[in-house]
TORLOTI-671514 format. One record per residue: residue number from 1; residue in one letter; chain; x, z, y of N, C-alpha, C, CB in turn. Coordinates in steps of 0.001 Angstrom, whole numbers, always signed. Atoms other than C-alpha are relative to their C-alpha. Glycine has a CB too. Example, Ala and Ser with C-alpha at 12.3 -4.5 7.8 and 13.67 -1.06 7.14 Angstrom:
BEGIN
> n | res | chain | neast | nup | nnorth | caeast | caup | canorth | ceast | cup | cnorth | cbeast | cbup | cbnorth
> 1 | a | A | +890 | +0 | -1190 | +12300 | +7800 | -4500 | +900 | +0 | +1200 | -992 | +1246 | +27
> 2 | s | A | -820 | -60 | -1190 | +13670 | +7140 | -1060 | -770 | +730 | +1090 | +414 | -1415 | +462
***
This chain:
BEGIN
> n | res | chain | neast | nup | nnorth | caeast | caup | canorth | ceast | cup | cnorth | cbeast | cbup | cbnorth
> 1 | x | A | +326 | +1360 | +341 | -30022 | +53282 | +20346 | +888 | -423 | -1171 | +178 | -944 | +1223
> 2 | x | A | -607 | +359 | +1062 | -29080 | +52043 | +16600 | +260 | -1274 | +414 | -669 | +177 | -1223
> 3 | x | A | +0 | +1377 | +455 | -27995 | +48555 | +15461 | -1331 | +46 | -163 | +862 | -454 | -1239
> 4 | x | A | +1173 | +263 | +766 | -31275 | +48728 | +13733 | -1005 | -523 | +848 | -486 | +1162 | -690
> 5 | x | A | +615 | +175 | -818 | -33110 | +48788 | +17047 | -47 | -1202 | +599 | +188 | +742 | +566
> 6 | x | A | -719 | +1096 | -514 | -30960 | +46506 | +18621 | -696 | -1540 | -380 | +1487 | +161 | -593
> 7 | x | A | +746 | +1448 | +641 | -31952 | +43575 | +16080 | -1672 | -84 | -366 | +758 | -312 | -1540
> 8 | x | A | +1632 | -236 | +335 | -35534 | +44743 | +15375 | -402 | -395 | +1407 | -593 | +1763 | -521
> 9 | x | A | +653 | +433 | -821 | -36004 | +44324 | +19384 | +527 | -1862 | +415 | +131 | +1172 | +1083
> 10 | x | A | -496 | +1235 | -324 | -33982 | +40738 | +19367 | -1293 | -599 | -754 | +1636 | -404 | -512
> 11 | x | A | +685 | +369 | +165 | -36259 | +39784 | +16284 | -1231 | -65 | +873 | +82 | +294 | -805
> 12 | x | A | +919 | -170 | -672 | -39547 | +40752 | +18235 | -34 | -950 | +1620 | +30 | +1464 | +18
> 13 | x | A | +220 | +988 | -1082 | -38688 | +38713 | +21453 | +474 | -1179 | -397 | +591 | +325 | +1254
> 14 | x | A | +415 | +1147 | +694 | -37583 | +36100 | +19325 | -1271 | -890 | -286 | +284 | +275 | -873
> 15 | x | A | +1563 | +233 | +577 | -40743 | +35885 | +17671 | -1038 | -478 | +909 | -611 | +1305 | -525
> 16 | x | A | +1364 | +513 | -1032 | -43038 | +35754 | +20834 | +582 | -846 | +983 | -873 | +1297 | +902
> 17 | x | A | -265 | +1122 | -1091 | -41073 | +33152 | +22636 | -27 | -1350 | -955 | +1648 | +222 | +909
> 18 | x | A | -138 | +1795 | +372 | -41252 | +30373 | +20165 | -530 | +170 | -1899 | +2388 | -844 | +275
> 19 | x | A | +594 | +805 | +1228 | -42571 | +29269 | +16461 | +543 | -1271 | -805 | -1163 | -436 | +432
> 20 | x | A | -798 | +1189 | +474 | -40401 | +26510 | +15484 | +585 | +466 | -1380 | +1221 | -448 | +1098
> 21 | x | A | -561 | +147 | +1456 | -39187 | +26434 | +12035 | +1468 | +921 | +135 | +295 | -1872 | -472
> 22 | x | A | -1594 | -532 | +66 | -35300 | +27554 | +12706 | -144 | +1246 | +684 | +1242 | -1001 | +794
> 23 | x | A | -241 | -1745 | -942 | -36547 | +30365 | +15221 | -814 | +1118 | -1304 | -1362 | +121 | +2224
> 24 | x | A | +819 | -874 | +1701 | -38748 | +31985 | +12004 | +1021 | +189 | -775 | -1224 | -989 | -1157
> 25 | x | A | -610 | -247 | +1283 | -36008 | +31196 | +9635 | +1023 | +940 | +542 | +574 | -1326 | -834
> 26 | x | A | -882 | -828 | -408 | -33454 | +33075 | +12189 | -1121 | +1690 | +212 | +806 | -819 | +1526
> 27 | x | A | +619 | -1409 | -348 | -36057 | +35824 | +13197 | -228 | +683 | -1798 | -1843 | -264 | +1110
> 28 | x | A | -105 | -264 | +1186 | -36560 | +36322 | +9044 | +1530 | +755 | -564 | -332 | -1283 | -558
> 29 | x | A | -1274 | -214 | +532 | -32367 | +36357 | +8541 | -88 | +1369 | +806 | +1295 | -1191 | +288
> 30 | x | A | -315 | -1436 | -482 | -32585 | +39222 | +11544 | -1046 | +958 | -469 | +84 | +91 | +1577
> 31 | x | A | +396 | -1810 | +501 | -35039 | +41505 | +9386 | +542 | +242 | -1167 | -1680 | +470 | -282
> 32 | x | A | -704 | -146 | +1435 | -33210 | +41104 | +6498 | +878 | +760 | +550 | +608 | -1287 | -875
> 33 | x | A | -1518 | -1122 | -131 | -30022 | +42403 | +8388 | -331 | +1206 | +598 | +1340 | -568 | +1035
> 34 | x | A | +414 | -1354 | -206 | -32355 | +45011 | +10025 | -409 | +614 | -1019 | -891 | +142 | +841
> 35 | x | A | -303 | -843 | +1752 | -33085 | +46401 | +6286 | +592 | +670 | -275 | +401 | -441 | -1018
> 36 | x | A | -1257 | -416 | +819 | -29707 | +46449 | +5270 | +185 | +877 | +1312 | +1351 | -1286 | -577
> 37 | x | A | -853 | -761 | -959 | -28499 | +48065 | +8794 | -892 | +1743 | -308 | -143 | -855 | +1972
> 38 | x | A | +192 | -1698 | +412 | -31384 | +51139 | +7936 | +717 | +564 | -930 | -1281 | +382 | -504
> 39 | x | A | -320 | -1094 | +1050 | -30220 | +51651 | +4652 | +1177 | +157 | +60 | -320 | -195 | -1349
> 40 | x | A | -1306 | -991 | -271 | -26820 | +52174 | +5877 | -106 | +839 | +553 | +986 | -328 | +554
> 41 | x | A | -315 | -925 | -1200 | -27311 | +54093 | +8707 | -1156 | +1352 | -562 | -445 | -911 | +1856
> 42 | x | A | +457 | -1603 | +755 | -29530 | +56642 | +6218 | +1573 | +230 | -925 | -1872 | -151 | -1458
> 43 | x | A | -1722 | -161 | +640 | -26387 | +56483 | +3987 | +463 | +1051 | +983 | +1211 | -1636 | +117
> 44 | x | A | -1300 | -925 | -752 | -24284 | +57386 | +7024 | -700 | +1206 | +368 | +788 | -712 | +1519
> 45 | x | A | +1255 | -1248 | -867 | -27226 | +60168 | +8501 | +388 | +873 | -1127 | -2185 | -392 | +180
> 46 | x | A | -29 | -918 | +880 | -27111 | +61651 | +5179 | +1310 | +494 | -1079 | -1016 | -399 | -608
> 47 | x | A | -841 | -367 | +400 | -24108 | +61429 | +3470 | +1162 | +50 | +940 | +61 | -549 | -959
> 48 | x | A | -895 | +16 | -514 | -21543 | +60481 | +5747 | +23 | +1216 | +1206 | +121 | -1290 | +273
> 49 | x | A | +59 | -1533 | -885 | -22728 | +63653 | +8318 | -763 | +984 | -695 | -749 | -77 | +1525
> 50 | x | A | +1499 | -692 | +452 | -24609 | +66720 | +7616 | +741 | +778 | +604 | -804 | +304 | -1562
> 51 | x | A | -727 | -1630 | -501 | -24811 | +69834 | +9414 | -686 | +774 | -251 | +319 | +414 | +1401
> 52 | x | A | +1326 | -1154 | +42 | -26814 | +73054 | +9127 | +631 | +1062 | +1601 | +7 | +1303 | -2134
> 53 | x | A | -373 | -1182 | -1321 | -27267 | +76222 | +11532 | +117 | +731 | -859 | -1005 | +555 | +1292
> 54 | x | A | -87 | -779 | +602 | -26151 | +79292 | +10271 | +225 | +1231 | +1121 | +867 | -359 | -989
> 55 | x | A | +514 | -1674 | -577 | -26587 | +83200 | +11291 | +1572 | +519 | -104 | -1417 | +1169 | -1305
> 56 | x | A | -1157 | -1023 | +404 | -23141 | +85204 | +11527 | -546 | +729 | -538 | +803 | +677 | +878
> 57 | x | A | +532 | -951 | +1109 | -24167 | +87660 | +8398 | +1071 | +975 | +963 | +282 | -380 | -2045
> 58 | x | A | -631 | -1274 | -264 | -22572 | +91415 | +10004 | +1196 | -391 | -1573 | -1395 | +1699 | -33
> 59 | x | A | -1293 | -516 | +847 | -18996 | +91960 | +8223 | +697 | -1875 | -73 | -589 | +1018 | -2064
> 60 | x | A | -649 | +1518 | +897 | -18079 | +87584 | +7781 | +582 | -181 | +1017 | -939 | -1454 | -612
> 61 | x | A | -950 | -25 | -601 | -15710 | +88703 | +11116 | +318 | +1213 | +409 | -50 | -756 | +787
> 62 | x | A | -606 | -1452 | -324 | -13504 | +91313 | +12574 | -1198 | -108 | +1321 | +2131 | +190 | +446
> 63 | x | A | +744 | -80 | -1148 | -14779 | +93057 | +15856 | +811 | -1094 | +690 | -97 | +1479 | +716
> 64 | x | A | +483 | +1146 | -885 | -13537 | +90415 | +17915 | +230 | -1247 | -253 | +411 | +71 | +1144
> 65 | x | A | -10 | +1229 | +359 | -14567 | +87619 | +16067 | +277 | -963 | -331 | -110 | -234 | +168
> 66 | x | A | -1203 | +338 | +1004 | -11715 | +86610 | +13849 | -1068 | -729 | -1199 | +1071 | +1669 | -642
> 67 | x | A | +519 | +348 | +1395 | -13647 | +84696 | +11075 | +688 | +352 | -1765 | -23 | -1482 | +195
> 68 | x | A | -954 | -167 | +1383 | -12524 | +85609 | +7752 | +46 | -1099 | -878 | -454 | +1141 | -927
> 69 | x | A | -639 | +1546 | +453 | -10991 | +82626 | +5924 | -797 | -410 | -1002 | +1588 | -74 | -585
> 70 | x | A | +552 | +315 | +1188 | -12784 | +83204 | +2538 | -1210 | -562 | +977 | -227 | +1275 | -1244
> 71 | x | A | +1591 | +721 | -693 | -16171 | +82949 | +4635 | -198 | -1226 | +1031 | -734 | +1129 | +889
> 72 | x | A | -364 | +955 | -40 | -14796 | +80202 | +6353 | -469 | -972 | -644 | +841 | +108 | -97
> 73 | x | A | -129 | +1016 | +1388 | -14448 | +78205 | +2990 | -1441 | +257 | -401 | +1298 | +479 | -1407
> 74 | x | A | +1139 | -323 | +756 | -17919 | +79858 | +1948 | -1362 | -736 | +905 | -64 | +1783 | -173
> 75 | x | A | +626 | +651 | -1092 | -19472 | +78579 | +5233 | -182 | -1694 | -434 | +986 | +272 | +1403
> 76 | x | A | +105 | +1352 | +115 | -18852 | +74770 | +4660 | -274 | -302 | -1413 | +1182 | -673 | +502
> 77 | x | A | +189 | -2 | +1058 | -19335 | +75044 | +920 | -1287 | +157 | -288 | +684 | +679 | -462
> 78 | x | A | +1366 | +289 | -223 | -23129 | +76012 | +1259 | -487 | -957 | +716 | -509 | +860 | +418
> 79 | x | A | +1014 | +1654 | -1002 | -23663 | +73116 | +3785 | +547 | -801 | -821 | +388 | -673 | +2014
> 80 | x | A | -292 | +1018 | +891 | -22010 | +71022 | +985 | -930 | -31 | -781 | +1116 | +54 | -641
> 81 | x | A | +838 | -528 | +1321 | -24114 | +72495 | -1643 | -1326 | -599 | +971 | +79 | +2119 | -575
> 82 | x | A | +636 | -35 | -342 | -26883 | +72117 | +619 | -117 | -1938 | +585 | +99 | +1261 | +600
> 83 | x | A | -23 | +1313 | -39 | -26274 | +68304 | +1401 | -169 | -412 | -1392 | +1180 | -509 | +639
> 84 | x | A | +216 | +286 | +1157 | -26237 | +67630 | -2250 | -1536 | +740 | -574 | +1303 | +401 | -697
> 85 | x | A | +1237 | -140 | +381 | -29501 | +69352 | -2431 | -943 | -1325 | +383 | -454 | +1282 | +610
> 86 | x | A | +687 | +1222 | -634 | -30910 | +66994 | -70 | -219 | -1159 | -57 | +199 | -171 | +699
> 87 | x | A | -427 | +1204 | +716 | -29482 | +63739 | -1445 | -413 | -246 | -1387 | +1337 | -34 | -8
> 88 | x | A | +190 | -160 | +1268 | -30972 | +64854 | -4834 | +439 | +590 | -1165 | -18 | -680 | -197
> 89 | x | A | -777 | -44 | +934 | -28475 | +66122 | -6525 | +614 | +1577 | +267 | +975 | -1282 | +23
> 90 | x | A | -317 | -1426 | +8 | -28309 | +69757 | -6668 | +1141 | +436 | -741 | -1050 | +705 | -473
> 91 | x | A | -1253 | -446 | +280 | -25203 | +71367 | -7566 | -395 | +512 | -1533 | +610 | +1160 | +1146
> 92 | x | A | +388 | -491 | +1245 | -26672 | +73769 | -10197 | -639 | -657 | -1044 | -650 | +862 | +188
> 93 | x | A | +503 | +984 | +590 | -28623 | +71083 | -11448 | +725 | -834 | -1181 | -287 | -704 | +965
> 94 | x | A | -1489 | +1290 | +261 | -25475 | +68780 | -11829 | +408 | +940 | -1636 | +1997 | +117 | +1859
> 95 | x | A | -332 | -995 | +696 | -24418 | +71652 | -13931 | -425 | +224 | -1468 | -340 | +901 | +688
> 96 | x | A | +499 | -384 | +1323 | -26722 | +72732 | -16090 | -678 | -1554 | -428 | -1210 | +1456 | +83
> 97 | x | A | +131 | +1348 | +716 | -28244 | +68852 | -16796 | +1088 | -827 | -722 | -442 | -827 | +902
> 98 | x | A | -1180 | +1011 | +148 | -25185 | +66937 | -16802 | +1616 | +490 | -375 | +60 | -721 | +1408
> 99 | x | A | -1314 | -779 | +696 | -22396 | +69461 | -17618 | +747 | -689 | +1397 | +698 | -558 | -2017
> 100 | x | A | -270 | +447 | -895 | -21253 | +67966 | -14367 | +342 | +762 | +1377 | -788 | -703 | -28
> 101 | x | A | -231 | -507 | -1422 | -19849 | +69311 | -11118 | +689 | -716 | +1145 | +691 | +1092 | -112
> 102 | x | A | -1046 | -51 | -814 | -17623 | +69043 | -7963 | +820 | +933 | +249 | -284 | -238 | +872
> 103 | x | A | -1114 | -1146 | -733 | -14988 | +71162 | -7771 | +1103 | -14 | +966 | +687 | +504 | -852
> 104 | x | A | -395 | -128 | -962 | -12571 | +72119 | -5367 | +1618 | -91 | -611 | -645 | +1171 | +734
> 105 | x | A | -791 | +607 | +361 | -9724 | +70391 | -5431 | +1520 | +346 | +1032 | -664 | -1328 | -67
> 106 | x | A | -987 | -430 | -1000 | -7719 | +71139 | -2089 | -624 | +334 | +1179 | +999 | -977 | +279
> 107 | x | A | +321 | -373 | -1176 | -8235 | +73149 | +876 | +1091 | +209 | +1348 | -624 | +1099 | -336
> 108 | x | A | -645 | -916 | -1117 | -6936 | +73737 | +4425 | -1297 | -11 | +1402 | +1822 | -844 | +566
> 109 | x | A | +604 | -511 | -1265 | -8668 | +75459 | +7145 | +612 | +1044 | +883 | -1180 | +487 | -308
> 110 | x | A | -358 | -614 | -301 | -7927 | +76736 | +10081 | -1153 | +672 | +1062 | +1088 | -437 | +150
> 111 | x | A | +1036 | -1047 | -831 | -9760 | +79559 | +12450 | +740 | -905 | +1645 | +454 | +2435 | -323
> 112 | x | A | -448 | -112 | -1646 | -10078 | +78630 | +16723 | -430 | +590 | +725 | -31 | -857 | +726
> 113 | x | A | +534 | -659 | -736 | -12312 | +80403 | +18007 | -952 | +1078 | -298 | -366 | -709 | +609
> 114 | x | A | +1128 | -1435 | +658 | -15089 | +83505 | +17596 | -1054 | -582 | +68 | -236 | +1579 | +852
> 115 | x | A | +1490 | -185 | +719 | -17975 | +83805 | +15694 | +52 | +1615 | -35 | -202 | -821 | -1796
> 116 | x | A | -59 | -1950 | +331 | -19055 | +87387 | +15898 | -1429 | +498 | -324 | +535 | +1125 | +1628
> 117 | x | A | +1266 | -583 | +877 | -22119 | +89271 | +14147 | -1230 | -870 | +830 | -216 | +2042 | +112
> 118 | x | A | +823 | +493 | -414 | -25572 | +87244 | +15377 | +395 | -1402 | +487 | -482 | +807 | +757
> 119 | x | A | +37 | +1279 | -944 | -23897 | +83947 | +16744 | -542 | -796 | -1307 | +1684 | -621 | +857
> 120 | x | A | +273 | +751 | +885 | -25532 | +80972 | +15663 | +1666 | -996 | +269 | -1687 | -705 | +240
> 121 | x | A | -1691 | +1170 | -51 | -22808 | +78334 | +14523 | -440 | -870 | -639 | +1660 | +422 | -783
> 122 | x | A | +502 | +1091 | +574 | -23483 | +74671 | +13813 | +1018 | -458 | -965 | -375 | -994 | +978
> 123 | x | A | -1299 | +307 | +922 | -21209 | +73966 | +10373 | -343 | -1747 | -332 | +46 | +1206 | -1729
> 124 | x | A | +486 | +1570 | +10 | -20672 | +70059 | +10027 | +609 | -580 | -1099 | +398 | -893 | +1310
> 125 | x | A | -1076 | +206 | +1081 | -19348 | +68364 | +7053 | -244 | -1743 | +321 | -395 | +777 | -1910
> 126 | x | A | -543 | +1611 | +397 | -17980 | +64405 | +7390 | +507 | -521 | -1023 | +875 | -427 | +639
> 127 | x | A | -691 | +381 | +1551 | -17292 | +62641 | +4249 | +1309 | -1378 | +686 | -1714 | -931 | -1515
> 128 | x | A | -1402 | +1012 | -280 | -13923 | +60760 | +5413 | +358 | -516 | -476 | +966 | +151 | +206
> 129 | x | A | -598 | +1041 | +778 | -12702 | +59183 | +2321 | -951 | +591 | -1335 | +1932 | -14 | -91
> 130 | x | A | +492 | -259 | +1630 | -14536 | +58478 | -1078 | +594 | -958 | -903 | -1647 | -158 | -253
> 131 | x | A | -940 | +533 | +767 | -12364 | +57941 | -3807 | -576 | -168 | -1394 | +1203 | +809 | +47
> 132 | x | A | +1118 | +128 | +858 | -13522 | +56965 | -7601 | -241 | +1154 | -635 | +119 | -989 | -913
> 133 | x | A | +691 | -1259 | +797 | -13704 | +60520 | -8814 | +469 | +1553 | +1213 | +966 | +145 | -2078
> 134 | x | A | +126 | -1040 | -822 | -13351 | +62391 | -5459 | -345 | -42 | +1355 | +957 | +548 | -53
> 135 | x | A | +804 | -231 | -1473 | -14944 | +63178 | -2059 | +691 | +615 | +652 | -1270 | +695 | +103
> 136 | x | A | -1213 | -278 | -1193 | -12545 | +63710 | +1191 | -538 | +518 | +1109 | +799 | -1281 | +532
> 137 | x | A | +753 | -289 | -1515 | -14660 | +65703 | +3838 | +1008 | +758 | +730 | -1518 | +966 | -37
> 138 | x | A | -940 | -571 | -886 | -13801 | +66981 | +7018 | -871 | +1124 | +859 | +710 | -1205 | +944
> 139 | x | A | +1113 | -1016 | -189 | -15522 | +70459 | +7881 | +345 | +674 | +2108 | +357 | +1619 | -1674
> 140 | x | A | -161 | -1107 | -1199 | -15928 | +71740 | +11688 | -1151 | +791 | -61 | +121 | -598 | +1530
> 141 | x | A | +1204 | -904 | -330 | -17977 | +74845 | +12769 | +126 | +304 | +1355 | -96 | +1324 | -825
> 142 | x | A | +115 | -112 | -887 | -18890 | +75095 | +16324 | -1341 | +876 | +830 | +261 | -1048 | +83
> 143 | x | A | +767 | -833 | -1053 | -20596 | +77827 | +18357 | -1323 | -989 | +694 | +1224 | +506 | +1308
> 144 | x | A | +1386 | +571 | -261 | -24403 | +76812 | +18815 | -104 | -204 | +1235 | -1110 | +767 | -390
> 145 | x | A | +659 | +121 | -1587 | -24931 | +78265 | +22641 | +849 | -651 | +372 | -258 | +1212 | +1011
> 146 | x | A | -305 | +322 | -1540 | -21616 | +77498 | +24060 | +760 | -1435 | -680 | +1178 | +1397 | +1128
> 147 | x | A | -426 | +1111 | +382 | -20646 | +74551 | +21928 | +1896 | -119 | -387 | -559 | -892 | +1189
> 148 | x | A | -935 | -127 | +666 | -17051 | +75622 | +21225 | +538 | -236 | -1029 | +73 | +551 | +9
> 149 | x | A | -468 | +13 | +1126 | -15169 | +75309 | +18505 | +722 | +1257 | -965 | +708 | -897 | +230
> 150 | x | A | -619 | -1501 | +884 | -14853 | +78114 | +15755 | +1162 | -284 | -1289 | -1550 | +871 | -924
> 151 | x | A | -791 | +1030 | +952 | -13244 | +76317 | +12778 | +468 | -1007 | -318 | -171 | -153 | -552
> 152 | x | A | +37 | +1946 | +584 | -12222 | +72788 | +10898 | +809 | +468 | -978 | +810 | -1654 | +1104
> 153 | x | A | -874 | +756 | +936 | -10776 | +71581 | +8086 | -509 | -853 | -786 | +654 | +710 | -765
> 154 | x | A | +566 | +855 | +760 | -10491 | +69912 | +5133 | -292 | -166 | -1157 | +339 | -647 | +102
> 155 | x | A | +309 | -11 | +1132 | -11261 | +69238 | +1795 | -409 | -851 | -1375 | -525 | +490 | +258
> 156 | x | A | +332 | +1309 | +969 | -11138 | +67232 | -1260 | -709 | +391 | -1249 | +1367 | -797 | -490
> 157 | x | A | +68 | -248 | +1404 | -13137 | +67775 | -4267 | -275 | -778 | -687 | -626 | +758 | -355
> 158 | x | A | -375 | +925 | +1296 | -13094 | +66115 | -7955 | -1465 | +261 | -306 | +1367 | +505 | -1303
> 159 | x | A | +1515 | +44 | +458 | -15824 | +65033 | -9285 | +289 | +540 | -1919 | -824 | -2090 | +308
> 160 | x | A | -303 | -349 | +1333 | -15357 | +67001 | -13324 | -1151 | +328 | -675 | +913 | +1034 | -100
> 161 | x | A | +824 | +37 | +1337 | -17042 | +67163 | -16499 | +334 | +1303 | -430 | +376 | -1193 | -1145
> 162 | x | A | -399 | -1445 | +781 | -17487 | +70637 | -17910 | -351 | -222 | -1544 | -983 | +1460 | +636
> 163 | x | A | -279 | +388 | +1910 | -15953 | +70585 | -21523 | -788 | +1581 | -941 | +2557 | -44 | -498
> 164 | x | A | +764 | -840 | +1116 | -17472 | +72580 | -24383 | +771 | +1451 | +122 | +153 | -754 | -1724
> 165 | x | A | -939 | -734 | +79 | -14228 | +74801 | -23962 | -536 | +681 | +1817 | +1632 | -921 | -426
> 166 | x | A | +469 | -429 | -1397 | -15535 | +75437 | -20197 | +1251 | -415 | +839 | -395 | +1717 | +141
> 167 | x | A | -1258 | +795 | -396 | -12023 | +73511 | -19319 | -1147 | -1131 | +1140 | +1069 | -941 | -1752
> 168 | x | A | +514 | +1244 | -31 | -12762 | +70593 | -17157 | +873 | -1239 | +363 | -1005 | +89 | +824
> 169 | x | A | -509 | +1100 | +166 | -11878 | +67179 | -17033 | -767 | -1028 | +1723 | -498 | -504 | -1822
> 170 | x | A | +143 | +1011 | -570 | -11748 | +64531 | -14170 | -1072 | -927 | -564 | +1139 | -477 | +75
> 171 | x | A | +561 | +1182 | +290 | -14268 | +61886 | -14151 | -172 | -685 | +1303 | -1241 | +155 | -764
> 172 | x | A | +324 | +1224 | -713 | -15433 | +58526 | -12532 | -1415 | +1020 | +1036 | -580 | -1639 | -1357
> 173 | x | A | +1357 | -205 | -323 | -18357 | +59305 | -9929 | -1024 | -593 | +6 | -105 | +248 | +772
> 174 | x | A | +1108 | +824 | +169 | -21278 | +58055 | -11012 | -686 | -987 | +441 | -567 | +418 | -27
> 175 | x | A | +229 | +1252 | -585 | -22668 | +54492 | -10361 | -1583 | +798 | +698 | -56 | -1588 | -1306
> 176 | x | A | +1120 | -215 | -530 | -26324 | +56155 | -9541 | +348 | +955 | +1235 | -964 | +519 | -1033
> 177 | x | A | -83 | -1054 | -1334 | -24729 | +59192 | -7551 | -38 | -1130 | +1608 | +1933 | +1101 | -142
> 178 | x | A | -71 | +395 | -778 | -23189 | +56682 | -5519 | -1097 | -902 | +960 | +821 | -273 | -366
> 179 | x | A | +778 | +541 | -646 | -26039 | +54662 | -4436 | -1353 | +782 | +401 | -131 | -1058 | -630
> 180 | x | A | +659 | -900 | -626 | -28182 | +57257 | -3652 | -144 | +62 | +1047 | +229 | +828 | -159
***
């Protein structure tokens, strides 16, 4: 049960108990704030969570199910990439249109539990802090069947401009990204 619901079912029994001028102009103010409450709560659905499922690929742990750190980092980095598909804004895109990226700015992750060849694992990425030229997520990966926990961490990346020199430079994040 959303907010959204919440006031969408207040409006609605509003509405069929009365007709008076002030109960219209209040049942009107509550679809206005049911509006605004969807288009946050797609906001938060889509940017502020995202998860995917993913396949243990053979070799991305030891035999007993040690994750390897790079694939770790490679794990939550495609469900990033893959949230920015979704939101519009494809990585490679960013790239080759806009000379534009996110790069990776700071990492820590740590391993808790096994993933081993065939498990599915649900990787989750939370955007925790957005700053004006960087994005603060917070990555867990958790074992599909038994709901465990395999990984977390965290991660900040910069939002940069790729220079002619292939150097890059800090920038602002875009007034359109953001309202997306």
């Amino acid at each position: 049960m959303t907010a959204t619901w919440i006031v969408k079912k207040i409006a609605h029994v509003l509405a069929s108990l009365c007709e008076e001028d002030w109960f219209s102009y209040l049942i009107s103010c509550l679809r206005k704030i049911s509006y605004k409450l969807e288009k946050i709560e797609k906001v938060q659905n889509v940017v502020g969570k995202f998860w995917r499922e993913i396949n243990v690929p053979w070799g991305e742990s030891d035999p007993f199910g040690l994750v390897y750190y790079p694939r770790m980092v490679a794990w939550f980095n495609d469900t990033e990439h893959e949230l920015f598909r979704h939101i519009g804004y494809p990585i490679e895109k960013m790239i080759e249109k806009d000379k534009t990226t996110f790069v990776m700015g700071e990492i820590q992750f740590r391993f808790i539990g096994p993933a081993a060849y065939g498990d599915r694992v649900m990787t989750k990425i939370s955007l925790e802090k957005l700053g004006q030229k960087t994005l603060h997520w917070v990555y867990e990966a958790k074992n599909s069947s038994t709901g465990k926990p395999v990984c977390e961490g965290k991660a900040t990346r910069v939002y940069a401009q790729i220079l002619e020199d292939g150097s890059l430079q800090s920038q602002l994040i875009r007034d359109y990204m953001l309202k997306s």
